[in-house]
N, C-alpha and C positions, 0 to 999 in steps of 0.2 A: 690731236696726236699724230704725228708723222706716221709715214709709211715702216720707216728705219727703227722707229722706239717701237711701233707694236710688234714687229718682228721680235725683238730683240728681246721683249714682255711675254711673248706667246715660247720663244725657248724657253725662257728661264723658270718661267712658274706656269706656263701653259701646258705642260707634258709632249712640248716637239722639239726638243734640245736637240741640234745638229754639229756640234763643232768638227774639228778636220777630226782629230782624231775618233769623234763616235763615229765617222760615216767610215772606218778601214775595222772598226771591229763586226764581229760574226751579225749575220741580221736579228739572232735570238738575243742578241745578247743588249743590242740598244735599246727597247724595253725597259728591260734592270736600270739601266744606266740613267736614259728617263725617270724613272720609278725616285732614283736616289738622288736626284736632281745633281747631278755630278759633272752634268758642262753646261754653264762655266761653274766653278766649284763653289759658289756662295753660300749654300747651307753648310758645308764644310767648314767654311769660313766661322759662320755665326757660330758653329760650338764647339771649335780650335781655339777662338780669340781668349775666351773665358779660362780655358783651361793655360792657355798661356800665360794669362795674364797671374793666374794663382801660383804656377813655377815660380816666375819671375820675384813677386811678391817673396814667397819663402826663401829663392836666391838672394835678395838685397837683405832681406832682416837674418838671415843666417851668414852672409857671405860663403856661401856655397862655392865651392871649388868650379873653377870653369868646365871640366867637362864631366860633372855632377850636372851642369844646369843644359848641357848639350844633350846629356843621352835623355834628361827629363823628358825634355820637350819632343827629342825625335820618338820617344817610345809615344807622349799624349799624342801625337799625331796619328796614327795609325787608328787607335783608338778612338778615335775625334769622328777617324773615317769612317768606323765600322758602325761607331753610336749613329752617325747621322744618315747611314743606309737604314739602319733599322727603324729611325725615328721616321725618317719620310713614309718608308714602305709601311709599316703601320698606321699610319695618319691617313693615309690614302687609301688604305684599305678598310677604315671605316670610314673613311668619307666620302666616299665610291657613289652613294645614292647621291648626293649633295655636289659633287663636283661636277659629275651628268645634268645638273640643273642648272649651273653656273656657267655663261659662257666663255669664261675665262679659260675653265680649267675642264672644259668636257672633251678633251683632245688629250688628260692625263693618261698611262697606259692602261688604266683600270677601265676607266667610262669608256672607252673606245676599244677594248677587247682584246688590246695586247698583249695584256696578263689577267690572270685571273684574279680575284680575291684571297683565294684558298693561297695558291702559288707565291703573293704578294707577302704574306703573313708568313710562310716558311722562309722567303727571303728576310722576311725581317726577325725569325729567329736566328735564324745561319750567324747573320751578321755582327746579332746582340752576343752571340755565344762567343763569336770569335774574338770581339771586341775585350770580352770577360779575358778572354785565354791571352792577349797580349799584357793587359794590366796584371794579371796574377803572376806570369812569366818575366816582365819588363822589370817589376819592384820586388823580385821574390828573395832578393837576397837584404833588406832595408829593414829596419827598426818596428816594431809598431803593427799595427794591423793593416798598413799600407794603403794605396789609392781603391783597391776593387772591394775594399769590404765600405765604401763611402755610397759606391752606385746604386744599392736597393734605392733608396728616398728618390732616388732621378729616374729610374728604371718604372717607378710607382705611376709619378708626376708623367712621364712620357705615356704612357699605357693611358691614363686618363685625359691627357690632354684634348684628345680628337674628340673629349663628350663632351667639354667643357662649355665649349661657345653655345652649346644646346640650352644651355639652362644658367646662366653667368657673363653678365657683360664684361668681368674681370680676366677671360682666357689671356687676355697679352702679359697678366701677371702671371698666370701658368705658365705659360713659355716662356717666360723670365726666369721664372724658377728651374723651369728645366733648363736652359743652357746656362745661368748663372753658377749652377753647381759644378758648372766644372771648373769654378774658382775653387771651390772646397775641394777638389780630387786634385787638382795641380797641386796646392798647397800641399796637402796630405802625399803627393808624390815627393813634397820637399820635408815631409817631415812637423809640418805644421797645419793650423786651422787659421780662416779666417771669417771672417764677419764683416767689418764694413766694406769691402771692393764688392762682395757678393750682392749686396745691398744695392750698390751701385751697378753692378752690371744688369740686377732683375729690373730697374730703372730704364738703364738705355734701351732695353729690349724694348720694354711696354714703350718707350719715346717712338723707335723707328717699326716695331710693326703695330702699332694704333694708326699711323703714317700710310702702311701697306693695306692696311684693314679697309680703309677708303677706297680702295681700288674696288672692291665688290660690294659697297655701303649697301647699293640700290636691292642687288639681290639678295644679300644678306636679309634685309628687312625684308622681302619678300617671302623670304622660307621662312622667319620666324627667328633667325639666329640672331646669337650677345655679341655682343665684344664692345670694345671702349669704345670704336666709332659710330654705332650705333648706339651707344648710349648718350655721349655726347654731342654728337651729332656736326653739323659741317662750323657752327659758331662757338660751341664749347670745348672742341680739339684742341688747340692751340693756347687758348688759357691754360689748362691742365695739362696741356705737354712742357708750356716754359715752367710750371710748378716742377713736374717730377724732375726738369732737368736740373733747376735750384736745388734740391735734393740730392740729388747725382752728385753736382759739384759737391755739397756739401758729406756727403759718402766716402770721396776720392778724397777730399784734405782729411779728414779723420783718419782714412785707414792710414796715413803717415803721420800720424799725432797718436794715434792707436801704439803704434810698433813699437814707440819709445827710439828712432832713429830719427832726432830734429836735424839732420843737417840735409833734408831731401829735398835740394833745390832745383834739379832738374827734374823729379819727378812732379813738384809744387807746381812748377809753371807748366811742364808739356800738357801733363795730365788733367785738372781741371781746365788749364787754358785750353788747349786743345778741345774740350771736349763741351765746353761753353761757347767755342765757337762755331762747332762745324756743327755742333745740333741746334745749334741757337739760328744759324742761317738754314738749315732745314726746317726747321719749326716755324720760321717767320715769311720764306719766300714761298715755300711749298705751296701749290694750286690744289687744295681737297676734294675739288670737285674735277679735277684732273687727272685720270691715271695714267699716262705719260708722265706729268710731273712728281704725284708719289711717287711710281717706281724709278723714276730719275733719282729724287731724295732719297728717297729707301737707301736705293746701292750706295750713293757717293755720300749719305751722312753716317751712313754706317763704315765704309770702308776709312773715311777720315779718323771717324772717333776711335776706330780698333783700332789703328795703328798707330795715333797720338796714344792711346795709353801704351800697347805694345812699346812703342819707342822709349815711355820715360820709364817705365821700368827698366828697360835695356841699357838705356842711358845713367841710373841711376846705380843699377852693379856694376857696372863699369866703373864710375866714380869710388862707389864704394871698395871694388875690387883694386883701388888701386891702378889701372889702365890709364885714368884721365887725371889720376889726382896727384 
């Protein structure tokens, strides 16, 4: 692994994130900002995509007014943000003894005394509160029981997540499920529910962090902890990552055979094509027993396939809205 990727591995998921803008804010405050892993914004990412992609979804099968589907998304943003402060800082704040063991991640603010535990755990209620008070505010005027009465079941799932790998080699489907739900709160922000995309997002998840999970295989086994790449080990990964990803595609044509809208031809091609290939070239070239190359795969198979589905949805209200047709 080069000098440039471990830098670059040691910011992202190491707890020493430097970008220009954390180094001009207060010195208290880069801690937090560490803690939320928030430069560069990939955990942000991971549980925005989800939630966009379920607006989107309820935009094409409703034909939702265009700036119905603008203010959807700008409100799940904020909320995306506050969920994934709270979600890190509580993950980290039970896993504080475990990450001090891991060379990866014993430079987090927790293991290295930057913040405390007690402290960590209030940040991550602030966060989750606030997060509640934009979704009950954002959709308070809409039909139904709206997006904030969907987040107990995710709220549950995140809280238990940090036990999980203790005793379960299936955690990357627990955190499938926690970021996957935010296809049912996007939906639910349009007004509807789904089922198969969400199916297929707890997929992609388990596909690209069983991928990341490699990265600390050795220690993992070492403490005693689950997870799928530990259970499958460096020869069974990749057989059962190209299953779930057959699965995946197979998730993503249903939910447009589901909706009863057959004419989704830009969604048919971007969206499983897309996502057949960019995880099908992370699943096949990836180096497992490389962490430079997981976390190489990690970001650029994930940021492909979010944004091949992101796209055909966008692509496919447009069509429907009329813009391209």
């Amino acid at each position: 692994m080069s000098k440039s990727t471990k830098s670059k591995l040691a910011q992202q998921y190491g707890g020493l994130h430097s970008g220009r803008w954390v180094s001009r804010l207060p010195a208290s405050w880069i801690p937090y900002v560490q803690l939320a892993r928030l430069s560069p914004p990939a955990g942000l990412a991971l549980i925005y995509f989800p939630h966009l992609f379920g607006a989107l979804l309820g935009a094409v099968i409703q034909d939702a007014p265009l700036v119905r589907v603008i203010w959807t998304c700008a409100i799940l943003l904020p909320w995306s943000l506050f969920f994934s402060n709270a979600a890190h800082a509580w993950n980290d704040a039970v896993d504080a003894p475990l990450d001090a063991a891991v060379a990866r991640t014993r430079q987090r603010p927790i293991p290295r005394g930057a913040v405390s535990t007690r402290a960590a755990v209030i940040f991550a209620l602030s966060q989750a509160l606030l997060g509640i008070t934009v979704l009950s505010f954002g959709f308070s005027g809409g039909k139904g029981q709206g997006p904030a009465f969907y987040v107990l079941p995710n709220a549950m799932a995140t809280i238990y997540y940090p036990y999980a790998k203790r005793h379960t080699h299936f955690a990357q489907f627990v955190l499938g499920f926690c970021l996957a739900w935010g296809v049912v709160i996007g939906c639910a922000a349009m007004g509807l529910e789904p089922a198969y995309l969400m199916m297929a997002c707890v997929l992609w998840t388990a596909i690209y962090d069983t991928i990341y999970a490699h990265q600390d295989l050795a220690d993992d086994k070492g403490l005693g902890l689950c997870s799928l790449a530990v259970l499958l080990g460096y020869r069974g990964t990749k057989p059962a990552l190209g299953l779930f990803l057959c699965c995946m595609v197979t998730m993503l044509v249903a939910c447009a055979v589901s909706s009863g809208v057959m004419g989704w031809w830009p969604y048919l091609v971007i969206a499983p094509g897309g996502s057949l290939l960019s995880l099908g070239c992370m699943i096949w070239y990836v180096n497992l027993k490389d962490s430079g190359s997981c976390w190489w795969w990690f970001g650029h198979g994930f940021w492909t396939a979010g944004l091949s589905l992101a796209g055909a949805f966008t692509a496919e209200y447009l069509v429907h809205h009329s813009f391209l047709a």
